[in-house]
N, CA, C, O and CB atoms as a CASP TS submission, in Angstrom:
PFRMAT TS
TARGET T0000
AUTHOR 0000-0000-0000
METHOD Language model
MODEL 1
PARENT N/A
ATOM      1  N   UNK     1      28.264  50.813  36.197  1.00  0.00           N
ATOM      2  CA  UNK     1      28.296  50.110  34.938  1.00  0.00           C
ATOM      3  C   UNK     1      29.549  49.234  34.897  1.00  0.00           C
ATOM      4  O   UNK     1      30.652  49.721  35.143  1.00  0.00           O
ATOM      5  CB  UNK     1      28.263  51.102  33.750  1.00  0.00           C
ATOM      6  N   UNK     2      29.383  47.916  34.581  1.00  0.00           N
ATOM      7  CA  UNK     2      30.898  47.060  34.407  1.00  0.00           C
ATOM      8  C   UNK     2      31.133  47.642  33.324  1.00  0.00           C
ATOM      9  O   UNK     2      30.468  48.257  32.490  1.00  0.00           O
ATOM     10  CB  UNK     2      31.033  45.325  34.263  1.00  0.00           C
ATOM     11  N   UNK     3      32.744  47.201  33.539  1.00  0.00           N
ATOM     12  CA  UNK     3      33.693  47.152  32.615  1.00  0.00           C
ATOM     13  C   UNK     3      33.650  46.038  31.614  1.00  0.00           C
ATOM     14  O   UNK     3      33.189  44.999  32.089  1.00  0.00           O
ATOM     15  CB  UNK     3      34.827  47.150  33.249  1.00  0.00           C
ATOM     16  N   UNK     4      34.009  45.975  30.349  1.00  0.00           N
ATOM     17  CA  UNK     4      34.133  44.857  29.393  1.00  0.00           C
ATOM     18  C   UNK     4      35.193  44.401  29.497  1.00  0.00           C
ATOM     19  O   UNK     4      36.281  44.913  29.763  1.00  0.00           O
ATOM     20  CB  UNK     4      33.951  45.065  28.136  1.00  0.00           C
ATOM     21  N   UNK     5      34.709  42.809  29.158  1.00  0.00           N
ATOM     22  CA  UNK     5      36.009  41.819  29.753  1.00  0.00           C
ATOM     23  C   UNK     5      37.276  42.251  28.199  1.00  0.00           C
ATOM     24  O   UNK     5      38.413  41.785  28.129  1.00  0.00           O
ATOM     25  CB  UNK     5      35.317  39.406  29.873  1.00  0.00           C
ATOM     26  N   UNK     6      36.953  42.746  27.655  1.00  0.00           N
ATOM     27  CA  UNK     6      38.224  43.147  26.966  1.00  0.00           C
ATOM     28  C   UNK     6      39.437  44.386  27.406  1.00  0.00           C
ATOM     29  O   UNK     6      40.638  44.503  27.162  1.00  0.00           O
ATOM     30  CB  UNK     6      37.689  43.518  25.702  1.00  0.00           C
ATOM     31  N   UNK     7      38.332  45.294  28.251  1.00  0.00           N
ATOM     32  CA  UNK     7      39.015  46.132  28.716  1.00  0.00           C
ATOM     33  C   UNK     7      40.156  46.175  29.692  1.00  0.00           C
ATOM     34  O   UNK     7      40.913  47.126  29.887  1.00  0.00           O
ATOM     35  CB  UNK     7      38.320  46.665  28.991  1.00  0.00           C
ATOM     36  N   UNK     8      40.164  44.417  30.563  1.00  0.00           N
ATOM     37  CA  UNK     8      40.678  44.290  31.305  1.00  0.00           C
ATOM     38  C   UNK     8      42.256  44.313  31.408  1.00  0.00           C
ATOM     39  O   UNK     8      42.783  43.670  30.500  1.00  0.00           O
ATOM     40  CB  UNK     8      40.134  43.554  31.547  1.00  0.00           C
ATOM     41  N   UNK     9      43.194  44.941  32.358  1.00  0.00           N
ATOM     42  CA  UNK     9      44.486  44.844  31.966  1.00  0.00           C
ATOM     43  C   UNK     9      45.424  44.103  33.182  1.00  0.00           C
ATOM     44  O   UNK     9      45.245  44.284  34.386  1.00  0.00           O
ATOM     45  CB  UNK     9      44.950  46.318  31.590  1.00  0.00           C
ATOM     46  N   UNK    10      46.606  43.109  32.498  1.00  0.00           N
ATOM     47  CA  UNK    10      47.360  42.461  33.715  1.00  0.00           C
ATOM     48  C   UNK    10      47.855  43.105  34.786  1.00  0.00           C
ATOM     49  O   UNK    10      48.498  44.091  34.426  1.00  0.00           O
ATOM     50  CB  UNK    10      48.382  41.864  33.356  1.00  0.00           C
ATOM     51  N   UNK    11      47.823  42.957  35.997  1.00  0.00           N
ATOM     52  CA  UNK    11      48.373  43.534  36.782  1.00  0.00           C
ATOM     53  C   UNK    11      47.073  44.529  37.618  1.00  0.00           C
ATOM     54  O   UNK    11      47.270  45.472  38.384  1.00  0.00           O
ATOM     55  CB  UNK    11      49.562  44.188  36.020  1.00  0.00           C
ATOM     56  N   UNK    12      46.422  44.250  37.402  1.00  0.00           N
ATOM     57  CA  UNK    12      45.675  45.701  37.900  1.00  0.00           C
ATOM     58  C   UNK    12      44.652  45.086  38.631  1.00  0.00           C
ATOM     59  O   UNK    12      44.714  43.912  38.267  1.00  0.00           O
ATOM     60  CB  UNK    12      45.008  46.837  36.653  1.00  0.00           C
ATOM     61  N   UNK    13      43.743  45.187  39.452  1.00  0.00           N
ATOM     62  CA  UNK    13      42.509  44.356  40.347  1.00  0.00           C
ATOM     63  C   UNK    13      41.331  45.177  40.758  1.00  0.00           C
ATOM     64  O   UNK    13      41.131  46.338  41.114  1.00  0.00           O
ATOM     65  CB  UNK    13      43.072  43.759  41.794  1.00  0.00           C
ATOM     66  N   UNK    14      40.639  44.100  40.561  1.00  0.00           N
ATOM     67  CA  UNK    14      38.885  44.171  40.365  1.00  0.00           C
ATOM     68  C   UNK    14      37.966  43.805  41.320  1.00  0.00           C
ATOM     69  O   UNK    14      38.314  42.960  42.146  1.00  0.00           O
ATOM     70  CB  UNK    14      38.387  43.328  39.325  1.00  0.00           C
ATOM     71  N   UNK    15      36.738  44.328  41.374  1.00  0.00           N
ATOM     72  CA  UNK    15      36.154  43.812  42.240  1.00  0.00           C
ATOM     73  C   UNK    15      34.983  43.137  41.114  1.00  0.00           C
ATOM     74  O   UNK    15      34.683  43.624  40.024  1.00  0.00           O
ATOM     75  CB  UNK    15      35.777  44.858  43.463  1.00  0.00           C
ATOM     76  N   UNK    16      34.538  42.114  41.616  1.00  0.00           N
ATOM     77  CA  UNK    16      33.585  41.488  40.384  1.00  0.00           C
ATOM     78  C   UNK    16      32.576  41.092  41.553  1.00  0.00           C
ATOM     79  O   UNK    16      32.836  40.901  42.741  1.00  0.00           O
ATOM     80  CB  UNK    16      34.299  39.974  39.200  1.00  0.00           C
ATOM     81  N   UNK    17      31.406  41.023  40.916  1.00  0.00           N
ATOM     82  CA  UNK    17      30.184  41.021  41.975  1.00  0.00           C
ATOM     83  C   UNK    17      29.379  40.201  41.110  1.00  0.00           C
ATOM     84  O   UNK    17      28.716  40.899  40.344  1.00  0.00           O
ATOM     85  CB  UNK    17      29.418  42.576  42.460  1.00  0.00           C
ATOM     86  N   UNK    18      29.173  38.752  40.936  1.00  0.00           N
ATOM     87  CA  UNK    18      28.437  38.262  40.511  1.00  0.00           C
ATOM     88  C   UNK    18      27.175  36.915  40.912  1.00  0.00           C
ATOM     89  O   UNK    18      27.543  35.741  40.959  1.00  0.00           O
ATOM     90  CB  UNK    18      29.150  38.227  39.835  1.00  0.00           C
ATOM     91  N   UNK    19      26.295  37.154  41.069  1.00  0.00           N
ATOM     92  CA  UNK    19      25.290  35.899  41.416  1.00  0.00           C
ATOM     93  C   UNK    19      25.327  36.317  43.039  1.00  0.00           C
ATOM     94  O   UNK    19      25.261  35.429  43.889  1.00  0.00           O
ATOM     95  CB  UNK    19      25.969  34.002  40.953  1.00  0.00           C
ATOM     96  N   UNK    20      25.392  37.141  43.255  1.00  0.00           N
ATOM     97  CA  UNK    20      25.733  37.574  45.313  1.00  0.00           C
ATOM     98  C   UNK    20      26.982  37.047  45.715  1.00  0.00           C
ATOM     99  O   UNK    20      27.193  36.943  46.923  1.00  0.00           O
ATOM    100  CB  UNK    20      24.517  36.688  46.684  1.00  0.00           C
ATOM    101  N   UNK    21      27.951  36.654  44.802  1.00  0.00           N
ATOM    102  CA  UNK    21      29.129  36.646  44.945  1.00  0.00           C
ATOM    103  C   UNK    21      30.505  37.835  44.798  1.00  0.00           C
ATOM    104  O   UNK    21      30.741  38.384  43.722  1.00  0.00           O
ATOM    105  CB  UNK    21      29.154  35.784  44.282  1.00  0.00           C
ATOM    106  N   UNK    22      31.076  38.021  45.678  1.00  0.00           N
ATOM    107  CA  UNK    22      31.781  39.361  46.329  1.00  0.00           C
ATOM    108  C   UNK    22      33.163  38.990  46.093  1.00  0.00           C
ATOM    109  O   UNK    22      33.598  38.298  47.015  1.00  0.00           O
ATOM    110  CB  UNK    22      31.478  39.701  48.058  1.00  0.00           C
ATOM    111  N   UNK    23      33.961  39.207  45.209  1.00  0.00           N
ATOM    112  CA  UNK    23      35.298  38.873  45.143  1.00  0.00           C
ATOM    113  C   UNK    23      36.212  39.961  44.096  1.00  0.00           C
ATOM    114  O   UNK    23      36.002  40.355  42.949  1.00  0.00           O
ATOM    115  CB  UNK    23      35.318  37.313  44.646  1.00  0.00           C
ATOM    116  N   UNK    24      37.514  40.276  45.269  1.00  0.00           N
ATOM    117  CA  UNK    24      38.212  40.893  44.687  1.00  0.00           C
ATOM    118  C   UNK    24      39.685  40.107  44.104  1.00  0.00           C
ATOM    119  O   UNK    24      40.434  39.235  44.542  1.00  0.00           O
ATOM    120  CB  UNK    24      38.290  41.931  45.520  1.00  0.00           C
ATOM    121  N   UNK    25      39.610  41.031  42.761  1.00  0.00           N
ATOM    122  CA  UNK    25      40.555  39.769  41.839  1.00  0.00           C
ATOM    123  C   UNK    25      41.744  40.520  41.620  1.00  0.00           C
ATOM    124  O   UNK    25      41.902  41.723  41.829  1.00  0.00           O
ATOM    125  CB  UNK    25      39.886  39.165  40.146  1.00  0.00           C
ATOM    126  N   UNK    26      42.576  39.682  41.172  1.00  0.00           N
ATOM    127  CA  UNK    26      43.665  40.573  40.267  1.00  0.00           C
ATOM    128  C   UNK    26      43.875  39.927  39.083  1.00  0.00           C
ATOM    129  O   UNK    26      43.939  38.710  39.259  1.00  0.00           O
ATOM    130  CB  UNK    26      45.126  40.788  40.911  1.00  0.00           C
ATOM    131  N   UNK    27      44.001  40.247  38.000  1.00  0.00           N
ATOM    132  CA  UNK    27      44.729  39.874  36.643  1.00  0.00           C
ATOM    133  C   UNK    27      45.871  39.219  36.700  1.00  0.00           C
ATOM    134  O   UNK    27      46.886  39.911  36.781  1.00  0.00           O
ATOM    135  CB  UNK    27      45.055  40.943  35.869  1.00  0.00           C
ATOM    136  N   UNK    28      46.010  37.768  36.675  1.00  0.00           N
ATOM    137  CA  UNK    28      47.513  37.173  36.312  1.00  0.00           C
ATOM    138  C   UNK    28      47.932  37.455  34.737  1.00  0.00           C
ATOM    139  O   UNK    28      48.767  38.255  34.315  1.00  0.00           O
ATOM    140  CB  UNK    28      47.534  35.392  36.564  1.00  0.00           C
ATOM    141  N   UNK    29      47.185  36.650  34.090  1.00  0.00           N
ATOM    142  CA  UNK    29      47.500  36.811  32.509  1.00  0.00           C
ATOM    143  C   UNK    29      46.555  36.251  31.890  1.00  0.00           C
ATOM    144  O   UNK    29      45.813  35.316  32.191  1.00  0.00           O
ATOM    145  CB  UNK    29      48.765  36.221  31.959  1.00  0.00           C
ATOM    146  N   UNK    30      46.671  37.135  30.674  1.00  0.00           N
ATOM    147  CA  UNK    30      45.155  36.597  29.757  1.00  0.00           C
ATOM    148  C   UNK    30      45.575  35.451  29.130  1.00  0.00           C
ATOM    149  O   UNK    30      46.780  35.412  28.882  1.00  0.00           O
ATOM    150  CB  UNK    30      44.483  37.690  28.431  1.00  0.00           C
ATOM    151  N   UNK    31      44.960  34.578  28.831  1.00  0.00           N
ATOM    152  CA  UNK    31      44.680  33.269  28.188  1.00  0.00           C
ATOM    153  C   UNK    31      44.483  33.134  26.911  1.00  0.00           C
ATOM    154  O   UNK    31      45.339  32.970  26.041  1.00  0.00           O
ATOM    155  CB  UNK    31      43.704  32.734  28.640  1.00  0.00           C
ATOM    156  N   UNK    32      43.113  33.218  26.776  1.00  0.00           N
ATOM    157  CA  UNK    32      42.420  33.656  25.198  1.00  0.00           C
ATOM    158  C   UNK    32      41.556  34.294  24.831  1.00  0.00           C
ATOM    159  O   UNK    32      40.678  34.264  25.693  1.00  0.00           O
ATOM    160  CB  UNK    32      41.999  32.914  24.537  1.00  0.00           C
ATOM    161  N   UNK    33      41.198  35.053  23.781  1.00  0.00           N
ATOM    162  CA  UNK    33      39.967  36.066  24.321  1.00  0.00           C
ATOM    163  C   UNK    33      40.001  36.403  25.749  1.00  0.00           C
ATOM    164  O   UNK    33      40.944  36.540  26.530  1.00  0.00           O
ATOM    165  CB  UNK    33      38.512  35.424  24.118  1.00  0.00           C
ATOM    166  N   UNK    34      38.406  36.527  25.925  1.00  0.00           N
ATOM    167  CA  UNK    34      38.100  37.432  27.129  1.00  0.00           C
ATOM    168  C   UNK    34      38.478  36.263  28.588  1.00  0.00           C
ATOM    169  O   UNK    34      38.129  36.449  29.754  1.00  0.00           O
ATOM    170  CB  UNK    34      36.132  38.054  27.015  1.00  0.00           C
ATOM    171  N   UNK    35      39.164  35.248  28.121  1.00  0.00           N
ATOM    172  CA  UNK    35      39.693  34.772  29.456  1.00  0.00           C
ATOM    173  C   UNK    35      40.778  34.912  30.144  1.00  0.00           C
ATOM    174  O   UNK    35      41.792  34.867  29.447  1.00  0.00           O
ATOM    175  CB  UNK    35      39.706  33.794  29.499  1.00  0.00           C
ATOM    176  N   UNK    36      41.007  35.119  31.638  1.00  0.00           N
ATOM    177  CA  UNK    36      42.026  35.428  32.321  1.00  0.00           C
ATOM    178  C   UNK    36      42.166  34.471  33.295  1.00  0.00           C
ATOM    179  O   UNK    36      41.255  33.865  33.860  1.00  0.00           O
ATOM    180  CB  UNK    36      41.972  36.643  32.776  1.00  0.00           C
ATOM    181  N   UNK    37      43.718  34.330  33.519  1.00  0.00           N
ATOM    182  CA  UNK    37      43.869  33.761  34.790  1.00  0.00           C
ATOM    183  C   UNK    37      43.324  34.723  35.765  1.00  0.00           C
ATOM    184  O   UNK    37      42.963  35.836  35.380  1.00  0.00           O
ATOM    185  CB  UNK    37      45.285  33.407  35.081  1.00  0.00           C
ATOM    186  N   UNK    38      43.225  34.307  37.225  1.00  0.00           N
ATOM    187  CA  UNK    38      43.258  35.647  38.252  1.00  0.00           C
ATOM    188  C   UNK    38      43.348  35.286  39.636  1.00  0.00           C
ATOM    189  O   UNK    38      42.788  34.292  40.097  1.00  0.00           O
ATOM    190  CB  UNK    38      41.930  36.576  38.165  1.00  0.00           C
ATOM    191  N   UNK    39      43.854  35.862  40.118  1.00  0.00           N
ATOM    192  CA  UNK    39      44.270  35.658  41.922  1.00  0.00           C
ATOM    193  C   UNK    39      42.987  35.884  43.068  1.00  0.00           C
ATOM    194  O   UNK    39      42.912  36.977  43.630  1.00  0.00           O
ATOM    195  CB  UNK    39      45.572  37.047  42.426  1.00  0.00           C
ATOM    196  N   UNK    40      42.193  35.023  43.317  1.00  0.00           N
ATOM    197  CA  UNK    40      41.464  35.704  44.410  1.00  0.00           C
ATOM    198  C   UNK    40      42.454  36.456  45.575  1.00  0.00           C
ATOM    199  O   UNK    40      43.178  35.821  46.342  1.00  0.00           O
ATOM    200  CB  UNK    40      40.532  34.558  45.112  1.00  0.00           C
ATOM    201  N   UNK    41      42.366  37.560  45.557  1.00  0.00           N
ATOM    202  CA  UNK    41      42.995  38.617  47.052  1.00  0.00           C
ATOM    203  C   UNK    41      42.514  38.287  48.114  1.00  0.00           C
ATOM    204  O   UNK    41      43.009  38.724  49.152  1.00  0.00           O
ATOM    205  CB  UNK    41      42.671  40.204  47.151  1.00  0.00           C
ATOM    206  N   UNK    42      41.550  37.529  48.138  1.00  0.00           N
ATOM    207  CA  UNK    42      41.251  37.632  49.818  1.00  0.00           C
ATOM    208  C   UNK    42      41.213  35.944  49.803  1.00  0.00           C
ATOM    209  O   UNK    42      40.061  35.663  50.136  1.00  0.00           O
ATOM    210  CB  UNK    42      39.451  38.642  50.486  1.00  0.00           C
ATOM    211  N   UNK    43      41.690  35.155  49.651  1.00  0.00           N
ATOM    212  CA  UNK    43      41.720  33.531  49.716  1.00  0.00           C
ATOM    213  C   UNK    43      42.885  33.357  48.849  1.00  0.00           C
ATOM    214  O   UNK    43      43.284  32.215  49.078  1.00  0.00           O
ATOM    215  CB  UNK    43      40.280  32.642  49.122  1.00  0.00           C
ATOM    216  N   UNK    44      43.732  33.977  47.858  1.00  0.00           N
ATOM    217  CA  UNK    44      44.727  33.713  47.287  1.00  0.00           C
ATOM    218  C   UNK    44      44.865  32.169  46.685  1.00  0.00           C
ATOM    219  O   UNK    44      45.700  31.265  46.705  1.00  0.00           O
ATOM    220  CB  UNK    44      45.640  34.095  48.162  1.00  0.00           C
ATOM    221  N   UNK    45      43.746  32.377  46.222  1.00  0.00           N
ATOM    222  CA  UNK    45      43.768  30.903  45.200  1.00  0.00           C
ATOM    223  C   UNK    45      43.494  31.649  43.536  1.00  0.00           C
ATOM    224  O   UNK    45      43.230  32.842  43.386  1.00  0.00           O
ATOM    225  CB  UNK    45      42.055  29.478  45.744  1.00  0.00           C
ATOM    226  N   UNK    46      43.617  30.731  42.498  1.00  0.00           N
ATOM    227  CA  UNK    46      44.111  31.218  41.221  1.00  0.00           C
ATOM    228  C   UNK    46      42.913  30.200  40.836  1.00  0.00           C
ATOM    229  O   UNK    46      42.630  29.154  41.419  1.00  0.00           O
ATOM    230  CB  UNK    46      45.906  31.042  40.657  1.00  0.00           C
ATOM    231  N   UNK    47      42.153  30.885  39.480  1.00  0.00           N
ATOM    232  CA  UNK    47      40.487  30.666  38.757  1.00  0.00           C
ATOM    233  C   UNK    47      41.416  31.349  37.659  1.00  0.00           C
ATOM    234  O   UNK    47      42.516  31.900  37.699  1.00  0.00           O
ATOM    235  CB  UNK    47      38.610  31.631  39.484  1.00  0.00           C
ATOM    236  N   UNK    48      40.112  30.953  36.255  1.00  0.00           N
ATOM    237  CA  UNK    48      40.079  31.473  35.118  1.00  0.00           C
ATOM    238  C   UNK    48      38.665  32.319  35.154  1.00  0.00           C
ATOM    239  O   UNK    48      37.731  31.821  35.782  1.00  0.00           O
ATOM    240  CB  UNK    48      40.253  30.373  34.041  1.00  0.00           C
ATOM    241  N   UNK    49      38.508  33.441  34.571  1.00  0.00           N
ATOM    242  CA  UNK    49      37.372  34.049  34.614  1.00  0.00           C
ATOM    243  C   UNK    49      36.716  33.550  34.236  1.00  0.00           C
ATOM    244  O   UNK    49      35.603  33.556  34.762  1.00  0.00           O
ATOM    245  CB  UNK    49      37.203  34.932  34.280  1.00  0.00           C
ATOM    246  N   UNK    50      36.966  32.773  33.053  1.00  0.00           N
ATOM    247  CA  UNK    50      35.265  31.602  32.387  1.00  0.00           C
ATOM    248  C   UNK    50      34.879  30.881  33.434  1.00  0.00           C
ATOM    249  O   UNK    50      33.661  30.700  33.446  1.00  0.00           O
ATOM    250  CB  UNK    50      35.502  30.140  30.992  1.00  0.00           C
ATOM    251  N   UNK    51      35.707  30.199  34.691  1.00  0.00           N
ATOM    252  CA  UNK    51      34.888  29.613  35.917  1.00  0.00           C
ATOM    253  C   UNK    51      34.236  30.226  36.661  1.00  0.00           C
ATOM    254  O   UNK    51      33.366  29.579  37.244  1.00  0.00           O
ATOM    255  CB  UNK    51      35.467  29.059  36.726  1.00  0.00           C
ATOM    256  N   UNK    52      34.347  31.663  36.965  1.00  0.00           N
ATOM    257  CA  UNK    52      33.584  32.404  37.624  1.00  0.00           C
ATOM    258  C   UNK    52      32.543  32.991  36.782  1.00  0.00           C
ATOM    259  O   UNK    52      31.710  33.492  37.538  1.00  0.00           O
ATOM    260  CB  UNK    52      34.302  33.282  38.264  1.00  0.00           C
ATOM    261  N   UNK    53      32.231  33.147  35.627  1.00  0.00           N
ATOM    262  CA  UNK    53      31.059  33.530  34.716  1.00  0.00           C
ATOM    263  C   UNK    53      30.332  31.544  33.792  1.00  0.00           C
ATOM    264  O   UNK    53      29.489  31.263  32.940  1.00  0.00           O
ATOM    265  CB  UNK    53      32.048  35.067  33.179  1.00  0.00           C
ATOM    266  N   UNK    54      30.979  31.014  34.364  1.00  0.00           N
ATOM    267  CA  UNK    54      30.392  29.622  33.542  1.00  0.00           C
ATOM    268  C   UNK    54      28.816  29.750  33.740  1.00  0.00           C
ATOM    269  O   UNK    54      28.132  29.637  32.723  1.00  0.00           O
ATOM    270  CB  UNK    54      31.009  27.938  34.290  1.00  0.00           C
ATOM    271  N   UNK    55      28.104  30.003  35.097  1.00  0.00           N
ATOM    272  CA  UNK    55      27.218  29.997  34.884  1.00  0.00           C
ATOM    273  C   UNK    55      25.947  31.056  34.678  1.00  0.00           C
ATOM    274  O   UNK    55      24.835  31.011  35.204  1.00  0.00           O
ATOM    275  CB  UNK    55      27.269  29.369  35.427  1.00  0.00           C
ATOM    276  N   UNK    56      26.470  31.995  33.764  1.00  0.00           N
ATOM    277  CA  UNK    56      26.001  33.288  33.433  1.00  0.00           C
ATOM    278  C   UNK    56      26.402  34.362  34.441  1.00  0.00           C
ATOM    279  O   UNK    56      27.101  34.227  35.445  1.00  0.00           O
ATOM    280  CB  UNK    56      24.552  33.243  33.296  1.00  0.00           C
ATOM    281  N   UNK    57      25.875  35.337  34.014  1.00  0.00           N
ATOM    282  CA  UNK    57      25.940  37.092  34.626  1.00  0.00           C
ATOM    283  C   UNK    57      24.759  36.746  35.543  1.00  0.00           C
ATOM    284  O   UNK    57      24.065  35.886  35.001  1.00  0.00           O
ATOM    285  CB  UNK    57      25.553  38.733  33.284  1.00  0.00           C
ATOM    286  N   UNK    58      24.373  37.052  36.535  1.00  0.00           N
ATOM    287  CA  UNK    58      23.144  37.832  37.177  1.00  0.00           C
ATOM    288  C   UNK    58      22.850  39.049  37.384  1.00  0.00           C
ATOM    289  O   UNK    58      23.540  39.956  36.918  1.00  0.00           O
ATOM    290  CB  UNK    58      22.967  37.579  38.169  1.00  0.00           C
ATOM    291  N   UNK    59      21.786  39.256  38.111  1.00  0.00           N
ATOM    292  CA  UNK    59      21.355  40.413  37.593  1.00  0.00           C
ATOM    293  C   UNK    59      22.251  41.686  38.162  1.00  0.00           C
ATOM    294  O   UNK    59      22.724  42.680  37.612  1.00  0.00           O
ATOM    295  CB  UNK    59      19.859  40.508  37.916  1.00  0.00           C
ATOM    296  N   UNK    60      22.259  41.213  39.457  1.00  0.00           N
ATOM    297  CA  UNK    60      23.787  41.894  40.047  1.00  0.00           C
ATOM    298  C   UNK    60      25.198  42.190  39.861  1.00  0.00           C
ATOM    299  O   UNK    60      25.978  42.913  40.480  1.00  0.00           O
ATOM    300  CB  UNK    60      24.067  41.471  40.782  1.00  0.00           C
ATOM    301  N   UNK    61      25.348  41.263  38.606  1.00  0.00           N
ATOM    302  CA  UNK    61      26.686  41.344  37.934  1.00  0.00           C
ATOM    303  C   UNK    61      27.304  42.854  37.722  1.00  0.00           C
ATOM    304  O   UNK    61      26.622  43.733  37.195  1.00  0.00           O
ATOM    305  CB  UNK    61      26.530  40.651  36.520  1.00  0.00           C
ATOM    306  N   UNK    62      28.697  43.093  38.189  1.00  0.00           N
ATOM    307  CA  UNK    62      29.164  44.111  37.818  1.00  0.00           C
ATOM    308  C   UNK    62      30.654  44.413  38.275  1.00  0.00           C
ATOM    309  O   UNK    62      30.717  44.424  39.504  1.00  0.00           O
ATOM    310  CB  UNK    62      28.286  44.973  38.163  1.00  0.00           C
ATOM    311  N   UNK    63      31.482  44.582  37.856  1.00  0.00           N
ATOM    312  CA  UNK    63      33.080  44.564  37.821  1.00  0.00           C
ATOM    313  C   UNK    63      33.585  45.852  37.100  1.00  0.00           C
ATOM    314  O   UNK    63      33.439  46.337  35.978  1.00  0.00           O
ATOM    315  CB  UNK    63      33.681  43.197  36.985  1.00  0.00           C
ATOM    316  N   UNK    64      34.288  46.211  38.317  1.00  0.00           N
ATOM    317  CA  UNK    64      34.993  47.517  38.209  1.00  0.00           C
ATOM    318  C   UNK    64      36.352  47.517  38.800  1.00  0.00           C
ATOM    319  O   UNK    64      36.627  46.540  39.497  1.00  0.00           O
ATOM    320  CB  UNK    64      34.209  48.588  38.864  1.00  0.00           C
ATOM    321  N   UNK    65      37.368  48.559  38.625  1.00  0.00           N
ATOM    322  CA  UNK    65      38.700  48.380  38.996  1.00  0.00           C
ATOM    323  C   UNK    65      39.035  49.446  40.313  1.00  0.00           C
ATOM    324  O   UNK    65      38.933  50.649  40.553  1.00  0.00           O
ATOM    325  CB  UNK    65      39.644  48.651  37.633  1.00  0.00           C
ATOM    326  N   UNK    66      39.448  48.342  40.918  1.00  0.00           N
ATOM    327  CA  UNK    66      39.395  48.714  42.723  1.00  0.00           C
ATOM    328  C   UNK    66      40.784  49.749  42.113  1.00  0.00           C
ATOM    329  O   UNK    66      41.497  49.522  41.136  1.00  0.00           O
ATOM    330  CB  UNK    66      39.835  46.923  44.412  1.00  0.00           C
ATOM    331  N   UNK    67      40.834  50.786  42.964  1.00  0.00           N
ATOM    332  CA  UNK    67      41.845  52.384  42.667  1.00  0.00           C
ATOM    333  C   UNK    67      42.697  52.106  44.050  1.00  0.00           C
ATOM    334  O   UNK    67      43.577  52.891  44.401  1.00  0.00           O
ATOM    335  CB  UNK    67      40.719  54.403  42.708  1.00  0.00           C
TER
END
């Protein structure tokens, strides 16, 4: 079951699985509401979560916090 994008906290990293897309994130800092900056970990480039959900959830969607 994902997590809600409110639940999310800075500093801490995710794996988000959306549209057959596989990426583990980390939290830079929240923005506004449910938007965050965030670090891709494995390409180390920096997105806002609204660019990675702009074009909806699929059905595969699901984000949880890598331990």
């Amino acid at each position: 079951m994902a997590i809600a994008l409110d639940n999310l906290r800075v500093g801490r990293r995710y794996l988000l699985i959306n549209q057959g897309e596989v990426r583990k994130l980390e939290i830079i800092t929240r923005l506004q509401g449910d938007n965050f900056k965030v670090k891709d970990l494995d390409t180390l480039e920096l997105y806002t979560l609204e660019e990675l959900l702009q074009w909806g959830r699929g059905k595969d969607y699901d984000l949880d916090e890598i331990r």
